[in-house]
C-alpha positions as CSV (number, residue, x, y, z in Angstrom):
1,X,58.2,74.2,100.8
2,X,61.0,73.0,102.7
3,X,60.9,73.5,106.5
4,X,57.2,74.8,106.4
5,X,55.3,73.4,108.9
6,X,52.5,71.5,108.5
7,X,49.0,72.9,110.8
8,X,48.2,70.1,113.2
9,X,51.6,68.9,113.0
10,X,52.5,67.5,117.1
11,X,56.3,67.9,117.8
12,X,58.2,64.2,119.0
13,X,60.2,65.4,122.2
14,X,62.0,62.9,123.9
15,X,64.4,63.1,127.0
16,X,67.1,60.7,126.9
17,X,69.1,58.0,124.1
18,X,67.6,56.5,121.3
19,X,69.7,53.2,122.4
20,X,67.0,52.7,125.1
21,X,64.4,52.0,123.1
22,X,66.3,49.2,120.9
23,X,66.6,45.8,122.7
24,X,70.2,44.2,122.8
25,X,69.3,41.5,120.1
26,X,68.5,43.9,117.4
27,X,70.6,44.5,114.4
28,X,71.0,48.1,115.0
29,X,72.5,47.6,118.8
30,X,74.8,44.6,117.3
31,X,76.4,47.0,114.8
32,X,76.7,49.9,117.9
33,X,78.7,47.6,119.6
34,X,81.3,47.1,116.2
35,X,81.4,50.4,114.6
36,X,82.8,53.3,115.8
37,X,80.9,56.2,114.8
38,X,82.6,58.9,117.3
39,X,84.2,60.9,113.9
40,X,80.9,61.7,112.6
């Protein structure tokens, strides 16, 4: 069932950006720095 939650099932919280955890030479923080994603 969609949305059900699963028993056991811990819950990810995390304070602050995703962009932190990806070093500057990855693929993913190359193409952040070319696209502009601010319409979505």
């Amino acid at each position: 069932m969609l949305g059900s939650r699963v028993r056991g099932q811990t819950e990810l919280l995390m304070a602050g950006s995703l962009r932190d955890l990806i070093p500057n030479d990855h693929i993913l923080a190359r193409e952040d720095r070319v696209l502009d994603l601010s319409w979505l």
